[in-house]
C-alpha positions in Angstrom: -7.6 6.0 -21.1 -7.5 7.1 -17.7 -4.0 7.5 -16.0 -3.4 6.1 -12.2 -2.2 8.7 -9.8 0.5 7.4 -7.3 -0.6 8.0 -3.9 2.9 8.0 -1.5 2.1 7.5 2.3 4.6 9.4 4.9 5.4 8.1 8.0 6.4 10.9 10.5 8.3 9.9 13.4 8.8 12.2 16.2 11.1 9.9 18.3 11.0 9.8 22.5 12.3 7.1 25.0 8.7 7.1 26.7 6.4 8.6 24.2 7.1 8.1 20.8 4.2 10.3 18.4 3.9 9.2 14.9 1.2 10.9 11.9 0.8 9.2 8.6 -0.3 11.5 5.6 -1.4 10.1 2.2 0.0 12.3 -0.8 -2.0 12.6 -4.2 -1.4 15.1 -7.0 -1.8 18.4 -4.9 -3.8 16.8 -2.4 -2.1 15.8 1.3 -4.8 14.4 3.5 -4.4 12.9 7.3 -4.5 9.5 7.9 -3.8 8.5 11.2 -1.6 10.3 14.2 -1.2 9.3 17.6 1.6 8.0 20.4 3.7 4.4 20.9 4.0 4.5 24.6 6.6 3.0 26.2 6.3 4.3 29.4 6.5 0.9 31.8 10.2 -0.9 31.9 13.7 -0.3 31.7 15.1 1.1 28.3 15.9 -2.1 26.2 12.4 -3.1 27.2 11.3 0.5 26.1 13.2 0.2 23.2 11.9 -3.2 22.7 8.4 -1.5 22.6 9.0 1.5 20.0 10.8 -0.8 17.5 7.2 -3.0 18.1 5.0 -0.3 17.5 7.1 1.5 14.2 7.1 -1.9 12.7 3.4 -2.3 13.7 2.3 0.6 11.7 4.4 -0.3 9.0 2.6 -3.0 8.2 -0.6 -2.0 8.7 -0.8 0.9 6.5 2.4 0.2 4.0 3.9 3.7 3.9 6.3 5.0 1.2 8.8 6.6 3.0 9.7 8.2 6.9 10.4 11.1 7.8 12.0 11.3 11.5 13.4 14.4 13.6 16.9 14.5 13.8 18.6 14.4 17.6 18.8 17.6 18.7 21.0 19.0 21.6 19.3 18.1 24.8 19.4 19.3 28.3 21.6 16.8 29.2 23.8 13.9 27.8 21.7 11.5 29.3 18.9 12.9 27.7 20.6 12.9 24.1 21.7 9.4 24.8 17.7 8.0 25.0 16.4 10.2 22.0 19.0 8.6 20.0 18.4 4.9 21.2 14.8 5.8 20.7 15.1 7.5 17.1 17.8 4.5 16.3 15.2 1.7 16.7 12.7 3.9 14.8 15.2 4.1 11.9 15.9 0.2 12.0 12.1 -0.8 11.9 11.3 2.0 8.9 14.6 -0.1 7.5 13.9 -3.1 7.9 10.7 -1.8 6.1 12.4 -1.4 3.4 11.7 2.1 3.7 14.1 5.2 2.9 14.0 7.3 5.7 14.8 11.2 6.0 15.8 13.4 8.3 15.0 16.6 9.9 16.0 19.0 12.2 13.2 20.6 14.8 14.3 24.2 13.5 13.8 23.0 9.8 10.5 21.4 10.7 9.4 24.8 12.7 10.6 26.8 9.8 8.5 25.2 7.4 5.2 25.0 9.5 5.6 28.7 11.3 7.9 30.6 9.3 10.5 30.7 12.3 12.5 28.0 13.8 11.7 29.2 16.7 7.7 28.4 16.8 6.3 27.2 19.7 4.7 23.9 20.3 1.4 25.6 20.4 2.0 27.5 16.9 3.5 24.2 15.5 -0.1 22.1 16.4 -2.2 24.7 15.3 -0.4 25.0 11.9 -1.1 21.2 11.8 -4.8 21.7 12.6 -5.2 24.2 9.8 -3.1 22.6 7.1 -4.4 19.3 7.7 -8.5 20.3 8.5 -8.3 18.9 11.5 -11.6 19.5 13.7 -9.7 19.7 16.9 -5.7 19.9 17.8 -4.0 16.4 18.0 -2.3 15.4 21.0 1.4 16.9 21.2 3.3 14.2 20.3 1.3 13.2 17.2 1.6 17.0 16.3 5.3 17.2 16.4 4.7 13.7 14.0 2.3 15.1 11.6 4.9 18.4 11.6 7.6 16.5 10.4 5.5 14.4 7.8 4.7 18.1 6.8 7.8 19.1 6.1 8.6 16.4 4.1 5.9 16.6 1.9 7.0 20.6 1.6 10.4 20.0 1.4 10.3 16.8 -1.5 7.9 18.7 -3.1 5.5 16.2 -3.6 2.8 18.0 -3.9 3.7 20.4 -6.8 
């Protein structure tokens, strides 16, 4: 009798108030493969409208590929309070739509996710993408948002241990 193998789908979010990049990566056994990856833009509008749009477009890809579980960047300190302000409205709505999902959501700071792509948390965008490339066998490098996404689905996957 043959036994089914659970296959878990992880959401990564990487949040942003105009660009917001998100990677999906199905996990089976010891197998994770790439699904999709790519940007909610919400670069048109004033912030509740832009806020309006990343809730849209988390929910959107919610239901159309029924992920397991999201895995989002924590807030980091930014340049300015302004700055921190928007990243958290952004990564707030991201949270309520992966919610309202149903979905349990974890967190992760851009160190950890560095740290477990690079072996510093201190990587570079650049080392962080390629990383991504190779683990994932991707023909080219994704665009940077969708990356820092696929990074941070990465790190779930490594730090869960789902694939044992």
């Amino acid at each position: 009798m043959s036994q089914m193998i659970e296959q878990r789908l992880v959401l990564g979010i990487d949040p942003g108030s105009r660009r917001t990049g998100y990677g999906l990566l199905a996990v089976r056994e010891r197998s994770v493969e790439y699904v999709a990856s790519g940007c909610i833009k919400a670069e048109i509008g004033d912030m509740p409208q832009r806020l309006g749009i990343i809730y849209r477009g988390v929910s959107e890809l919610i239901g159309q590929f029924n992920p397991t579980e999201l895995a989002i960047e924590e807030v980091f300190l930014a340049k300015n309070a302004s700055s921190a302000l928007k990243l958290g409205q952004a990564r707030g709505v991201a949270i309520a739509a992966a919610v309202a999902g149903e979905l349990p959501v974890h967190e992760y700071a851009a160190k950890r996710v560095k740290q477990s792509l690079v072996g510093t948390g201190r990587g570079s965008k650049e080392q962080v993408a390629h990383m991504v490339r190779i683990l994932l066998k991707l023909p080219g490098a994704p665009q940077a948002d969708a990356a820092d996404a696929l990074a941070i689905a990465l790190c779930h996957v490594n730090t869960c241990q789902l694939v044992s």
